[in-house]
C-alpha positions in Angstrom: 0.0 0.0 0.0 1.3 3.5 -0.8 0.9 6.3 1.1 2.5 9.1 -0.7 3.1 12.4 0.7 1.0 15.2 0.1 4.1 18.6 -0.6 3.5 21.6 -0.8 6.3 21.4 -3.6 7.6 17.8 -4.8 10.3 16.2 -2.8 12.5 13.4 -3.7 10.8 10.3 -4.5 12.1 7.7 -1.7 10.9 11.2 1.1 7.7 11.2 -1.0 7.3 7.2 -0.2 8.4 7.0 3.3 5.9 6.0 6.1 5.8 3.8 9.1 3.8 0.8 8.0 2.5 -1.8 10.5 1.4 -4.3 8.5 4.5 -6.9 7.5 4.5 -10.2 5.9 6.2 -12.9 7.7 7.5 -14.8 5.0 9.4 -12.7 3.5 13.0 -12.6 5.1 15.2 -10.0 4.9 18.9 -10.8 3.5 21.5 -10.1 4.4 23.0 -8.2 1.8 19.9 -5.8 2.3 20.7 -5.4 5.9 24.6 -4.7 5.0 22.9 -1.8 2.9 20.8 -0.4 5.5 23.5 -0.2 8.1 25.9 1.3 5.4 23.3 4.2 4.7 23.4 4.7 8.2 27.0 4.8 8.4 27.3 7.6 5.9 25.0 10.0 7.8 26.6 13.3 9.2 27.5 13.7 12.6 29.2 16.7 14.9 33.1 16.3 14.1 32.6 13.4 12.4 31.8 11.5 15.5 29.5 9.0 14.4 27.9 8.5 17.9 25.4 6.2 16.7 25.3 2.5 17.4 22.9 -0.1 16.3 22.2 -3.4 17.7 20.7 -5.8 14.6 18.6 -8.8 15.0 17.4 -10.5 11.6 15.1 -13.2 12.6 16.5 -15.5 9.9 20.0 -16.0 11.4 19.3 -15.4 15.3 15.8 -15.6 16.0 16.6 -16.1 19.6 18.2 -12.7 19.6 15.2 -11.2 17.9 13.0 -12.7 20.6 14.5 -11.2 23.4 15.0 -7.9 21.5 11.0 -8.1 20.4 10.0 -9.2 24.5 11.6 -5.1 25.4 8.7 -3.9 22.7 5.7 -2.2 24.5 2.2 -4.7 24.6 0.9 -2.8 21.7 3.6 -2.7 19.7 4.2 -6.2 19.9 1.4 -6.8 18.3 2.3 -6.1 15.0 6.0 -6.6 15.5 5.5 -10.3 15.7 5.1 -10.6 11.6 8.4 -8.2 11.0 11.8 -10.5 10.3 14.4 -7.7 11.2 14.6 -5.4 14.5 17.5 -3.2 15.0 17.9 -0.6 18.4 19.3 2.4 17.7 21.7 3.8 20.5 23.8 7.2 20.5 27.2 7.3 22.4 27.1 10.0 25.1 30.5 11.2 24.5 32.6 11.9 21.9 35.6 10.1 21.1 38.3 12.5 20.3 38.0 14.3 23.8 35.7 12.5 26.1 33.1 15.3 26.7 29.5 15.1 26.3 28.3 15.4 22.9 24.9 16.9 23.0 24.3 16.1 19.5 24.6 12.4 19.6 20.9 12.1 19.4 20.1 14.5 16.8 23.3 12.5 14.8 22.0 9.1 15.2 18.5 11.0 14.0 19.7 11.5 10.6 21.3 8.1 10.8 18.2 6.4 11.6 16.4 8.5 8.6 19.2 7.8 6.3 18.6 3.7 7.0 15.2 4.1 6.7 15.4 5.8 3.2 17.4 3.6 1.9 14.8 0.8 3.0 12.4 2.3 0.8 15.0 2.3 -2.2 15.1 -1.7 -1.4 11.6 -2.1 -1.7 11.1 -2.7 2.3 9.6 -0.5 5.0 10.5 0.5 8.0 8.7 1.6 11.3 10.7 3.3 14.3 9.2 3.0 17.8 9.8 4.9 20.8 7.5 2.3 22.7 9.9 -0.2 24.3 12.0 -0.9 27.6 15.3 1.1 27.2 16.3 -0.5 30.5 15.4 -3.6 30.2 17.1 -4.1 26.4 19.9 -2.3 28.4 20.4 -5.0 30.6 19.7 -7.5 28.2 22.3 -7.0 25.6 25.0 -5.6 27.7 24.3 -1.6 26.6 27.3 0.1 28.6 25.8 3.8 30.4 27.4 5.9 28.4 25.0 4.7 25.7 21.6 6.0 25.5 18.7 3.5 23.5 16.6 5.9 21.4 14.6 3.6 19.2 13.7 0.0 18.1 13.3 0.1 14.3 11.4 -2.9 12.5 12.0 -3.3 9.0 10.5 -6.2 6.4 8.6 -6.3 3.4 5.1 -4.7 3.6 2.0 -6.8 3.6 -1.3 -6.1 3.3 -3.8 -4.3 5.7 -5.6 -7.5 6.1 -3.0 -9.4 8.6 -4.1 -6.8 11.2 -7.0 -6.1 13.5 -9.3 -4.0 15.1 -7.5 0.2 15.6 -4.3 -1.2 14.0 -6.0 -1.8 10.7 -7.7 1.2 10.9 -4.8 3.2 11.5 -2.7 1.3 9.0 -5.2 2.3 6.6 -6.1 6.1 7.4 -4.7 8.6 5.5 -1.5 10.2 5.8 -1.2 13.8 8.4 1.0 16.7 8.7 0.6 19.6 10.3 0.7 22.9 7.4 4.3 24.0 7.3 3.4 27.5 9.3 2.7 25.2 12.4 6.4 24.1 13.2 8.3 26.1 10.6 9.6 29.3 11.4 10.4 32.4 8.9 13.5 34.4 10.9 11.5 34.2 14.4 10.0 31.7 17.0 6.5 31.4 15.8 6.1 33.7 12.4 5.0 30.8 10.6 7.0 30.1 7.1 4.3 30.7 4.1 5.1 29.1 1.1 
């Protein structure tokens, strides 16, 4: 199902195409050349000196489906409920500090951001989706995979081949199959000062 984006000028194709599916098919793996890709666009984002604070964790179903299991038991209850159909997890995690001085690098999260975005455009080029969730147990997947505490767990991303509406239920398949919102550009874009709206 697409769900193109409505612009108030046209954007790149793969931005165009980008959404946060929930419905996955199950017997579709994901290879791993594909999740070599992925983690390469994500290596190629831009960070604060170069830092590259970013660090994913990666569980494809296919080769450690134990490890996915434990990764998809940190998911929140209702996320869960979809997850279970998706054959590749990953957690992004941002590094505190930088590495060429040891002081905090505020940016980390806004770098591993654009990482994140950059993986998940380069899903789309593949022909797969991907969903990031903020609704999972930082602490427990912490604990679970060894996460030192200089590293902070920002998002689980599931990524797959989309499927059809129809392997969901109830407020799930509805929402998987409303239509696409933004707020209009003057709501949370800004033209030289905090809240003069930017008109097209």
């Amino acid at each position: 199902m697409e769900k193109t984006a409505t612009t108030a000028q046209p954007v790149n194709e793969l931005i165009a195409r980008r959404w946060s599916p929930r419905a996955y098919d199950s017997a579709r793996p994901v290879t791993a050349a594909q999740v070599t890709a992925l983690l390469e666009a994500a290596r190629w984002a831009p960070s604060c000196f170069g830092d590259e604070p970013w660090r994913y964790l990666v569980w494809n179903r296919a080769d450690d489906a134990a490890g996915w299991r434990r990764a998809f038991d940190c998911l929140a209850e209702g996320n869960q409920v979809w997850v279970k159909n998706v054959p590749l997890l990953l957690l992004a995690c941002a590094e505190g500090n930088f590495r060429h001085n040891g002081q905090a690098n505020r940016w980390a999260g806004h770098d591993t951001g654009a990482a994140s975005m950059s993986l998940c455009l380069q899903a789309v080029a593949l022909g797969l989706a991907a969903h990031q969730m903020g609704g999972f147990d930082p602490e427990r997947a912490r604990a679970e995979f060894g996460i030192p505490a200089t590293v902070t767990p920002l998002a689980m991303i599931a990524v797959g081949y989309q499927a059809g509406a129809e392997v969901l239920d109830g407020e799930i398949r509805e929402r998987e199959l409303a239509p696409r919102q933004r707020r209009p550009l003057a709501e949370n874009f800004f033209a030289g000062r905090w809240g003069q709206g930017y008109r097209p």
